[in-house]
N, C-alpha and C positions, 0 to 999 in steps of 0.2 A: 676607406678602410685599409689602402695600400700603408696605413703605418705600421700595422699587425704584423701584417707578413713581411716586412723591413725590419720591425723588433726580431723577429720571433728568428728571420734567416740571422741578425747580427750575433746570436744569441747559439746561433748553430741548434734550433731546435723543429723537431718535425711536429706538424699539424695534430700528433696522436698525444706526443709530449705536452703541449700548450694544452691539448685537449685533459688528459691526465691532468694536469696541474689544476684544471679552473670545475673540473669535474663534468665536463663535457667532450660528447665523441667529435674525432676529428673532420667529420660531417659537417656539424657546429662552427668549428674553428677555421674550414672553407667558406662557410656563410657568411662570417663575419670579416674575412679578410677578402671576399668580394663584394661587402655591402648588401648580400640579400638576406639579411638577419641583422635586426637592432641590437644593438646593445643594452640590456641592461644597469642598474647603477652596479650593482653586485658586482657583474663581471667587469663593467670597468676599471671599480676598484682593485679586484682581483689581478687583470691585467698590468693596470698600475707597478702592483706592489711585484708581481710578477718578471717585467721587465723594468722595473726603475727610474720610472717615468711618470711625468704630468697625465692628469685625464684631458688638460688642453691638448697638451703633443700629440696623445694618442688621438684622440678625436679630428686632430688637423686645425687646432682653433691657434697654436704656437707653434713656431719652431724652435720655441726652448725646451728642451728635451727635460732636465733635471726637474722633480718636483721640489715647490719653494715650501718651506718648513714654517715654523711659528717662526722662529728667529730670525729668518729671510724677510717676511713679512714686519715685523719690528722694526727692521733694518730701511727697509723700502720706505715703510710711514715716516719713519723720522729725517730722511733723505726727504720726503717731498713737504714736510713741513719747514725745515731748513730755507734759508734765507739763498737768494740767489749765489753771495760769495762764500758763505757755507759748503754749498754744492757744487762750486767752482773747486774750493779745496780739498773735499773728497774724492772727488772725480780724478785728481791728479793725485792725490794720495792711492787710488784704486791702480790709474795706469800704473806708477812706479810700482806696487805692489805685484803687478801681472808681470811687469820684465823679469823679477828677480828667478 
């Protein structure tokens, strides 16, 4: 649960704050950023939407921070339906796209 308290310090926020926001005392919001308190779905999503983040990231299942959207997800499918040299020319359409 060290990603909480990683969020929550990037974010320049105290334990009473995050506790305020999810509607939990800061009590709660120690429990969960030491692992002796589950998480909930609720407050995951909460958290989530909270700091701007995956409930993978959060959880520690990614180190992709960003959540993926409908359209990310669109994007992804038709990337791994694509033909090998398809995805050869995206991939370098995507690098040249990230230099600019």
């Amino acid at each position: 649960m060290n990603r909480i308290r990683q969020l929550r310090r990037q974010k320049n926020m105290t334990q009473q704050e995050v506790g305020q926001a999810l509607g939990v005392g800061n009590t709660a919001v120690s429990m969960y950023e030491n692992g002796r308190r589950s998480l909930d779905d609720k407050t995951i999503r909460n958290l989530c939407a909270l700091f701007g983040c995956s409930a993978d990231y959060l959880l520690g299942l990614s180190d992709y921070r960003l959540p993926v959207t409908d359209q990310d997800a669109r994007h992804l499918e038709a990337y791994h339906a694509a033909d090998k040299e398809d995805r050869k020319t995206i991939d370098k359409m995507l690098r040249e796209a990230c230099r600019k």
